[in-house]
SEROSE-23028 format. One record per residue (C-alpha): residue in one letter; x negated, z, y negated. Coordinates in steps of 0.25 Angstrom, whole numbers, plus 5000, padded with zeros to 4 digits. Each point is the difference from the previous one (the first is absolute). Layout:
N
aXZY;...
//
This chain:
82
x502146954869;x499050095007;x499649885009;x499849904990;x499150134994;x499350015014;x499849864999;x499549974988;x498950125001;x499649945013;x499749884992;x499550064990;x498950055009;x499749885009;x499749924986;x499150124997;x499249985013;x499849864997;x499550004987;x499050125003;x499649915012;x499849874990;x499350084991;x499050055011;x499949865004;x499549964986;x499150104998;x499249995013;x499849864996;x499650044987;x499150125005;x499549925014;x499249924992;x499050094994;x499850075014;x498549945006;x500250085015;x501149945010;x500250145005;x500850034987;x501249924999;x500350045015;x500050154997;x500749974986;x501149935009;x499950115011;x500450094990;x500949924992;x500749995013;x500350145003;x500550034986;x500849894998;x500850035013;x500050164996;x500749954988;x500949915008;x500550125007;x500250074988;x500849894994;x500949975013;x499549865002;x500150005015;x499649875002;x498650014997;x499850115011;x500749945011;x498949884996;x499050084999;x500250085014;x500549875008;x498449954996;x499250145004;x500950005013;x499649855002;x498550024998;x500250135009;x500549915010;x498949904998;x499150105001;x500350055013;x500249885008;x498549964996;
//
């Protein structure tokens, strides 16, 4: 019974993650409009980033961090080769 608790919880988070990421989602495209410099959405998504996968971690979605570190070691790499 403790499983199924564990289990359930950890689903009940990763749902969590994914409506907060669909609600970001929609809101940029609401808000991305009204926004006349391209600068803007780029340090809106830098931010949105950054707090999205703090919140990630706080919710135990691991997935999203092994994404997210497999694409900076990538461009690191990238970055060095060139």
């Amino acid at each position: 019974m403790e499983s199924d608790l564990t289990y359930y919880k950890s689903k009940l988070c990763s749902e969590r993650f994914c409506w907060t990421i669909g609600t970001t989602i929609l809101l940029d495209l609401i808000f991305f409009e009204k926004l006349t410099l391209w600068p803007e959405p780029l340090v809106i998504c830098a931010f949105e980033v950054v707090l999205l996968v703090v919140m990630a971690n706080r919710l135990g979605v691991k997935e999203i961090s092994i994404l997210l570190y497999r694409v900076i070691d990538g461009w690191a790499g990238q970055k060095d080769k060139g």
